[in-house]
PANU-945847 format. One line per field, with one value per residue (C-alpha): y, z, x; chain. Coordinates in nm, 4 decimals. Each point is the difference from the previous one (the first is absolute). Layout:
BEGIN
y	(Y, ...)
z	(Z, ...)
x	(X, ...)
kette	(A, ...)
***
This chain:
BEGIN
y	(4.9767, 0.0864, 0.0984, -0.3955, -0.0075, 0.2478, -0.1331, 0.3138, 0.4278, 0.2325, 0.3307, 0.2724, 0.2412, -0.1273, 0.3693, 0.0099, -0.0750, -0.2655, -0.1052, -0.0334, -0.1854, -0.2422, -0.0912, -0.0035, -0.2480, -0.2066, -0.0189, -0.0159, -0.2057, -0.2509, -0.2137, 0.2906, -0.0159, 0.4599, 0.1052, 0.3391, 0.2535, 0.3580, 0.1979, 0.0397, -0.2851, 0.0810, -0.0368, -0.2860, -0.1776, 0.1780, -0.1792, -0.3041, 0.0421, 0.1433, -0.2819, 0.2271, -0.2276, -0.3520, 0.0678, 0.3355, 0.0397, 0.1758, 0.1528, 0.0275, -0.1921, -0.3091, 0.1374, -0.0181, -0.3094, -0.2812, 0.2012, 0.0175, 0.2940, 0.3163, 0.3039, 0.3488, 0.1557, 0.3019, 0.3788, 0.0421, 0.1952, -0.3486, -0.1818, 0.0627, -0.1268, -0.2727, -0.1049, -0.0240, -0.1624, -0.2955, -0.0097, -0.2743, -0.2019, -0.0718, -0.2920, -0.0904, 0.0488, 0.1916, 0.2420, 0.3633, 0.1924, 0.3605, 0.2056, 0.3424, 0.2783, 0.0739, -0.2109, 0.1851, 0.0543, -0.3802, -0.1383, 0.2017, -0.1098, -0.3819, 0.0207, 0.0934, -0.1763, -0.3142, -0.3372, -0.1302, -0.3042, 0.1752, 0.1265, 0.3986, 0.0804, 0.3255, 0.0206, 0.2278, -0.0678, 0.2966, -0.1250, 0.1304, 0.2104, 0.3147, -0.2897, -0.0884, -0.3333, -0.3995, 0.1069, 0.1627, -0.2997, -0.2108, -0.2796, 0.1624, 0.3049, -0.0959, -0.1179, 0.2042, 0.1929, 0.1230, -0.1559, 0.1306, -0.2013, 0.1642, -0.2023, 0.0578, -0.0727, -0.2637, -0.1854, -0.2898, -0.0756, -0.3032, 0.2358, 0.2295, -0.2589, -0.1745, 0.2902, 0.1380, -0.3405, 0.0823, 0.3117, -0.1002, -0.2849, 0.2540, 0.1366, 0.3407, 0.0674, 0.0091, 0.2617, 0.0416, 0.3018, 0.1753, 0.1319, 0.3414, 0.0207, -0.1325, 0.2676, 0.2674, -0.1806, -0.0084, 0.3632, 0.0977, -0.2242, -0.0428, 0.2075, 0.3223, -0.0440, -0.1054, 0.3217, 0.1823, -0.1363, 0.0732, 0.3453, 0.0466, -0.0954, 0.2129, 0.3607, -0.1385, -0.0341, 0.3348, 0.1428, -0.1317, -0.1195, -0.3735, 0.0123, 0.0768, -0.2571, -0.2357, -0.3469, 0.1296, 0.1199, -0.2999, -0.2105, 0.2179, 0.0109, -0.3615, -0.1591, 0.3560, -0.2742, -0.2992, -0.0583, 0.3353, -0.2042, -0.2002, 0.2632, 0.2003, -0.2765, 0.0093, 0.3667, -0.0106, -0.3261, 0.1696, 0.3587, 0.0278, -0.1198, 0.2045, 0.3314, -0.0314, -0.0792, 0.2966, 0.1946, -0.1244, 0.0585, 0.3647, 0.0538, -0.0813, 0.1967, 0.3148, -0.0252, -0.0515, 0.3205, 0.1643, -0.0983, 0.1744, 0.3089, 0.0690, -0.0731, -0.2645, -0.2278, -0.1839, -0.0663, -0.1211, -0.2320, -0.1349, -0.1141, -0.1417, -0.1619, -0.1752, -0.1298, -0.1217, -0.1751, -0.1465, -0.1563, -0.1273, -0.1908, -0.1382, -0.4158, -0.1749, -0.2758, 0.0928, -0.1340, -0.0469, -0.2602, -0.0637, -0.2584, 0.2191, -0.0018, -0.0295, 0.3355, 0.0402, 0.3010, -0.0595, 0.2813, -0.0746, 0.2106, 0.1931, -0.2504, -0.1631, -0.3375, 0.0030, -0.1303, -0.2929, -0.0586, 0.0123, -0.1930, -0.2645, -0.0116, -0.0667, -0.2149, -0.2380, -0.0076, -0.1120, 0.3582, 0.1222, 0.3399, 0.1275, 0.4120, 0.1543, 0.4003, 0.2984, 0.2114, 0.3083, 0.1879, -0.1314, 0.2279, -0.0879, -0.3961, -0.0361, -0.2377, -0.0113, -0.2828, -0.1850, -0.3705, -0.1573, -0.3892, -0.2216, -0.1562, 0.0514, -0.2802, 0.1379, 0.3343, -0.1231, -0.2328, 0.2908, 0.2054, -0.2705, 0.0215, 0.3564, 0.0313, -0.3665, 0.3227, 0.3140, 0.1546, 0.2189, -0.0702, 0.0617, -0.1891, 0.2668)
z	(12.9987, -0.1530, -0.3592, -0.1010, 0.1215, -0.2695, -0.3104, -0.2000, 0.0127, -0.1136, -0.1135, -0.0782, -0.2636, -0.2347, -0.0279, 0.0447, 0.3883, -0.0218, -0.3160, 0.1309, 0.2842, -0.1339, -0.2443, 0.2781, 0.2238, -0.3162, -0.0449, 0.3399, 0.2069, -0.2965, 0.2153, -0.0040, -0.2726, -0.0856, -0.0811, -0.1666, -0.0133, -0.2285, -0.0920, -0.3204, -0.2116, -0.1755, 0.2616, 0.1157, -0.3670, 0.0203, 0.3588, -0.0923, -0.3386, 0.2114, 0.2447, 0.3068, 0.1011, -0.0199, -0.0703, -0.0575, 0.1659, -0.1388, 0.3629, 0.3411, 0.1726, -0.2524, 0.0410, 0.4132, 0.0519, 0.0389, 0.0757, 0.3641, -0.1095, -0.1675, -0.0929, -0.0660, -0.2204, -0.1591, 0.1080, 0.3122, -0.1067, -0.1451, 0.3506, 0.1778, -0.2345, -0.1115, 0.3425, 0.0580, -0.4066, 0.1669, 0.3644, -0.0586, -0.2239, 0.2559, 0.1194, 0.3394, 0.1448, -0.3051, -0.0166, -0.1352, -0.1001, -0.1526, -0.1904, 0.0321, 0.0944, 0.3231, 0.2838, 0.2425, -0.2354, -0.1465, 0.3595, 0.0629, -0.2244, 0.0415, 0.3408, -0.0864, -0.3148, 0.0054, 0.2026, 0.3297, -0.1740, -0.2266, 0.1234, -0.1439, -0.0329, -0.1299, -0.2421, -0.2164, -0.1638, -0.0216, -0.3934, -0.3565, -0.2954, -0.1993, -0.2461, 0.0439, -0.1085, -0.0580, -0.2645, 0.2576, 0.2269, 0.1170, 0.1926, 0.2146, 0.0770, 0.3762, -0.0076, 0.2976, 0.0557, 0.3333, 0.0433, 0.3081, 0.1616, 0.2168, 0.2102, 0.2070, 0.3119, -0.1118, -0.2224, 0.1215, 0.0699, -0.2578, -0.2163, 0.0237, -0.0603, -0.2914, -0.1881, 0.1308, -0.1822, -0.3027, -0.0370, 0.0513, -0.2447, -0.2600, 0.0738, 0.2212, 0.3886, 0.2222, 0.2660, 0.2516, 0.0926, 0.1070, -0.2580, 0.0959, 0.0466, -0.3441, -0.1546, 0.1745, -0.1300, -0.3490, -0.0106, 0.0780, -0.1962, -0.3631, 0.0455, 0.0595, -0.2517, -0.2769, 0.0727, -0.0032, -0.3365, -0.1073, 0.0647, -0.1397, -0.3401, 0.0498, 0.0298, -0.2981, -0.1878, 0.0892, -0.0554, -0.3787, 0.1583, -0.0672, -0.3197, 0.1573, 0.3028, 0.0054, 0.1453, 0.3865, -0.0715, -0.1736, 0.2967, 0.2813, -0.1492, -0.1435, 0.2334, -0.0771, -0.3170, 0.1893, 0.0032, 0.0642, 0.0930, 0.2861, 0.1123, 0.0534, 0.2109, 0.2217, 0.0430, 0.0693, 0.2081, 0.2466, -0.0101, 0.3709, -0.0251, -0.3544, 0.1725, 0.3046, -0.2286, -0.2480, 0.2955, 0.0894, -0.3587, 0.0492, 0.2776, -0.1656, -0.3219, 0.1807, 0.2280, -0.3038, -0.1375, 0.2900, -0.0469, -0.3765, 0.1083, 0.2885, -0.2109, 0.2005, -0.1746, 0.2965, 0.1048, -0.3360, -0.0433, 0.3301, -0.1139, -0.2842, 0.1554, 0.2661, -0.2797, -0.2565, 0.3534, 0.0737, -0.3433, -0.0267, 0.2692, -0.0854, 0.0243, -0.2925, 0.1716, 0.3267, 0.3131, 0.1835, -0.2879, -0.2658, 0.0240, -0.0391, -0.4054, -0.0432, -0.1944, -0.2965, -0.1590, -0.3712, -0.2580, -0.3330, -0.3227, -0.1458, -0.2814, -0.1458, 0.1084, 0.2790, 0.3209, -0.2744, -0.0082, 0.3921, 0.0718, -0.1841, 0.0917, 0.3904, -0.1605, -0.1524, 0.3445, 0.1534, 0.1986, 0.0378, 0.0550, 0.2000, -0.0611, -0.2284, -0.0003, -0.2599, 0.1922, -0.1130, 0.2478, -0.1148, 0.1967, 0.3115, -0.0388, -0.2860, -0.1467, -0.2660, 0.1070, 0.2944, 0.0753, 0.2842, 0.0595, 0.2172, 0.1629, 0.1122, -0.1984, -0.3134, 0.0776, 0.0008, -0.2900, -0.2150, 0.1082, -0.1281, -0.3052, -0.0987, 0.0798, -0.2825, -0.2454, 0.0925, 0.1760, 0.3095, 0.2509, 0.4067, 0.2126, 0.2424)
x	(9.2802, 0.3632, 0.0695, -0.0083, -0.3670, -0.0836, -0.0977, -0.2018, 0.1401, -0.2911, 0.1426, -0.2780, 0.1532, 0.2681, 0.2127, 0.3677, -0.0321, -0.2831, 0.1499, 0.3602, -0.1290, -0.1527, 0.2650, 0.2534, -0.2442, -0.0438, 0.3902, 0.1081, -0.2545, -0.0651, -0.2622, -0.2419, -0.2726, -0.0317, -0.3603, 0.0157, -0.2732, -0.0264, -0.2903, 0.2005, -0.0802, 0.3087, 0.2126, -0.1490, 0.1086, 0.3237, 0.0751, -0.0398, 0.1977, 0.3190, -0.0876, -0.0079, -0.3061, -0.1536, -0.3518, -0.1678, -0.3524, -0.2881, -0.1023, 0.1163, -0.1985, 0.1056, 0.3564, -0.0042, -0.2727, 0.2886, 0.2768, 0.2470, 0.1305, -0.1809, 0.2284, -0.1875, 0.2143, -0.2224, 0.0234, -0.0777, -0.3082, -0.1536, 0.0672, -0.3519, -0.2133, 0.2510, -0.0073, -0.4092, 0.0129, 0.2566, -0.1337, -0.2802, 0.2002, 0.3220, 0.0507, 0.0343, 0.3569, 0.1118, 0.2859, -0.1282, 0.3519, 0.0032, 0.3297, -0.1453, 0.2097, -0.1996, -0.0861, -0.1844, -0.3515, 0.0208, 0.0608, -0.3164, -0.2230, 0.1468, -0.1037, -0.3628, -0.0763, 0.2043, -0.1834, 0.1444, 0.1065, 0.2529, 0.3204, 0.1150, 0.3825, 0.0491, 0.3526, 0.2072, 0.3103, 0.2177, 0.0697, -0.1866, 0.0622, -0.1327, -0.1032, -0.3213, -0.2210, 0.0431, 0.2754, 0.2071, -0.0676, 0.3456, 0.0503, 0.2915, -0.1641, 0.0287, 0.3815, 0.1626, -0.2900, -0.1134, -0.3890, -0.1830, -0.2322, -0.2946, -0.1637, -0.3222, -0.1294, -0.1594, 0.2402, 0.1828, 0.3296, 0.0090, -0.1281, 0.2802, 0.2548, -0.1691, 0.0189, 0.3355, 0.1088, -0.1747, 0.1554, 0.3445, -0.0809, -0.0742, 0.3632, -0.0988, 0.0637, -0.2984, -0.0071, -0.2932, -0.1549, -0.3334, -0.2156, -0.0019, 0.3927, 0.0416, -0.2134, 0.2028, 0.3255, -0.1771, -0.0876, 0.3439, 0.2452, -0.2531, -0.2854, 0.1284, 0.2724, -0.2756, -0.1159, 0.2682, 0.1298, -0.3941, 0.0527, 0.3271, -0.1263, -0.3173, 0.2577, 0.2085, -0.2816, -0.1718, 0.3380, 0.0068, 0.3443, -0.0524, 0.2357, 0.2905, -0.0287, 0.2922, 0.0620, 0.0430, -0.3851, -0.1502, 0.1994, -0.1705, -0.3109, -0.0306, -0.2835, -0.2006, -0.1352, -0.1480, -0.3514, -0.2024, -0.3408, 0.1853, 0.2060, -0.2899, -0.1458, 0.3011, 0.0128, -0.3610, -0.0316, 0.3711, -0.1046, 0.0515, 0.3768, -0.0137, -0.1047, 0.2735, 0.2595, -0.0827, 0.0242, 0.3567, 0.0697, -0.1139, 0.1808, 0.2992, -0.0119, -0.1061, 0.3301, 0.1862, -0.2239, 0.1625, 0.2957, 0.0348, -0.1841, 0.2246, 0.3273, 0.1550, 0.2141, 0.1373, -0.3240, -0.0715, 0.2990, -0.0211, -0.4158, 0.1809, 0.2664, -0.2339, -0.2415, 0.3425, 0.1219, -0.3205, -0.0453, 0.3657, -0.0536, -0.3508, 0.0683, -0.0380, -0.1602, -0.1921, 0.1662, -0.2561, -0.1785, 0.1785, 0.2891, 0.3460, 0.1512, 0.3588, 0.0754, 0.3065, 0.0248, 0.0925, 0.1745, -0.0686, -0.0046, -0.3421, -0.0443, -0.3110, -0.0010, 0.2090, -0.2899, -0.0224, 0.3403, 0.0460, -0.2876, 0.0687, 0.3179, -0.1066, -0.2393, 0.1588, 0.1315, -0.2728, -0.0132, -0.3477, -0.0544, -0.2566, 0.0046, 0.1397, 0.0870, 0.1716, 0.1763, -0.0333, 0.2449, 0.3073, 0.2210, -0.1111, -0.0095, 0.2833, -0.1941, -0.3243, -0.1632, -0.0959, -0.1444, -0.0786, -0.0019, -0.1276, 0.3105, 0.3007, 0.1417, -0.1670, 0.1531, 0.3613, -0.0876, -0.1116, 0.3002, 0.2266, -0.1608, -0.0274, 0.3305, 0.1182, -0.1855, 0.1071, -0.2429, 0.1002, -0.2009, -0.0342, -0.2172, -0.2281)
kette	(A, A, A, A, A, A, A, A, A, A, A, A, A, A, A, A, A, A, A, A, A, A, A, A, A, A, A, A, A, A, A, A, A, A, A, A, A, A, A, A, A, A, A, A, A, A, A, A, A, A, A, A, A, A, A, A, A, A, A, A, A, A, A, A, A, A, A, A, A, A, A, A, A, A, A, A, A, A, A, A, A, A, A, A, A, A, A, A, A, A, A, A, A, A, A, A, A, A, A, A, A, A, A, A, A, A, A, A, A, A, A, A, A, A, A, A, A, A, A, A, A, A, A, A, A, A, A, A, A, A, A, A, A, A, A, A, A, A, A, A, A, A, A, A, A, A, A, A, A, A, A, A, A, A, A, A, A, A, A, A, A, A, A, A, A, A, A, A, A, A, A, A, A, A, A, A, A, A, A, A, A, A, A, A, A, A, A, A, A, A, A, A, A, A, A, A, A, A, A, A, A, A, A, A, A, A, A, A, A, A, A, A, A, A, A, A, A, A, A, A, A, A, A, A, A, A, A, A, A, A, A, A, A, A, A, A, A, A, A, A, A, A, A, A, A, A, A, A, A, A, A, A, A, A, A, A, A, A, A, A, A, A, A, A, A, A, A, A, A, A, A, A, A, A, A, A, A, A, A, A, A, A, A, A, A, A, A, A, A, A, A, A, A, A, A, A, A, A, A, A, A, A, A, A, A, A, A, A, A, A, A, A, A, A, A, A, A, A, A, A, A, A, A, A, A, A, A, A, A, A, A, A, A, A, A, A, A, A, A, A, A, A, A, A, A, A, A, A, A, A, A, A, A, A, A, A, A, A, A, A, A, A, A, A)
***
């Protein structure tokens, strides 16, 4: 079986990840038939107004009975009994996929309540929003996205590469890994920092402080307003990566602690320093996974409509841009914004034309 062979996608929980999933199979893979399921009938209507889906079922055992590929996409708290609901109604040599933001407890229960003649591949794309819900739902949520794929012993290797070519049709970048190495990846790079930005708002708002937060807060704390339910289910479902990393977190505020109460401001700086260096050079697009972008560092004037006018501008030049970033620091880049593109060839094409306009520009 390759993606040709596959002719109806179940997806179980039509949210912004289910939701955008859907919509981008429907779009992208256009020989797949997409059988939504919600528990909200509402959403189930709203689906197939928006036309994230083909048909909306009334269960999930109707939703998964004819399809090749079933997608769980409901907190990871709903997954065990979602899983014995489906289990009976699979059909022989289906596909059972999952987007929940940990892999080792779904791989788990996969193993135990799935049949033999189903294969499990655990997935997550690294992708989503503090929106919640089929009205947040987009079909390019999973452009340039990393999408990790978790495999068990027991899946096959033409498993594997069916759906690594689903998920680069759906624009993101596939990267393999073991369930319990993912989780520990998870915890540290969008767990932890949920948390943390949880927390933050929590002393503001003890604090009666919240009035006088500015942009830098609201940036920081920004993901502190996705879904409290699912996020609950993740801290819950990874408390054993959770717990280590709070320690490391710990660890690291009480040497900073140390820092202040001993009145060392090298010390201080240098902690500073190290973390400003280590951002700076964060990659834009990771090395390892991610196809390398063709930087150029734009510096254009704080104006309303001015990303319209320079996007339309590359636009019309047939340029398309695949991230987009403010720069805040302008002192250290001399520049405001920066885009990066595919190609080289796009790169020098869209340096020819900001500079036919004006625009001062650098390529990075």
């Amino acid at each position: 079986m390759d993606i040709s062979d596959f002719k109806r996608v179940a997806v179980l929980g039509m949210g912004l990840m289910g939701g955008s999933f859907a919509a981008a199979a429907k779009k992208k893979i256009p020989s797949v038939s997409v059988i939504g399921f919600d528990q909200n009938p509402e959403t189930r209507k709203r689906a197939l107004e928006i036309g994230a889906a083909d048909y909306m079922a009334e269960t999930p055992e109707e939703a998964v009975s004819a399809a090749d590929l079933t997608v769980l996409a409901v907190p990871i708290g709903g997954f065990e009994a979602l899983f014995k609901q489906i289990a009976p109604h699979l059909k022989p040599g289906a596909i059972v996929f999952d987007l929940g933001s940990v892999k080792g407890c779904v791989t788990e229960m996969s193993e135990r309540l799935l049949p033999e003649s189903v294969q499990f591949l655990g997935g997550h794309p690294m992708t989503g929003s503090e929106k919640a819900g089929i009205e947040a739902a987009t079909a390019t949520l999973y452009e340039n996205a990393y999408f990790f794929l978790t495999p068990n012993a027991t899946t096959h290797n033409d498993t594997i590469e069916i759906m690594i070519g689903f998920v680069q049709q759906l624009g993101a970048f596939p990267i393999l890994i073991a369930p319990g190495e993912h989780d520990k990846i998870a915890a540290r790079i969008s767990h932890i920092p949920h948390l943390a930005a949880v927390l933050l708002v929590e002393m503001v708002q003890e604090s009666d402080y919240a009035s006088f937060a500015g942009g830098g807060f609201r940036d920081t704390t920004r993901i502190a307003s996705g879904n409290p339910a699912m996020w609950r289910d993740i801290f819950m479902y990874n408390r054993k990566e959770m717990i280590k990393g709070i320690d490391l977190l710990e660890e690291r505020l009480k040497a900073m602690r140390s820092r202040l109460i001993q009145e060392d401001p090298y010390a201080i700086e240098s902690a500073l320093s190290e973390a400003k260096r280590m951002r700076d050079d964060m990659p834009f697009s990771g090395s390892d996974y991610m196809p390398p972008l063709y930087d150029i560092i734009i510096d254009v004037e704080d104006k309303p409509g001015i990303l319209g006018e320079l996007t339309t501008l590359l636009g019309e030049e047939g340029i398309n841009i695949k991230e987009i970033e403010i720069l805040h620091a302008r002192e250290s880049e001399g520049g405001a914004v920066r885009i990066g593109l595919k190609t080289k060839e796009e790169q020098t094409t869209a340096l020819k034309a900001l500079e036919a306009h004006h625009f001062k520009q650098k390529k990075k």
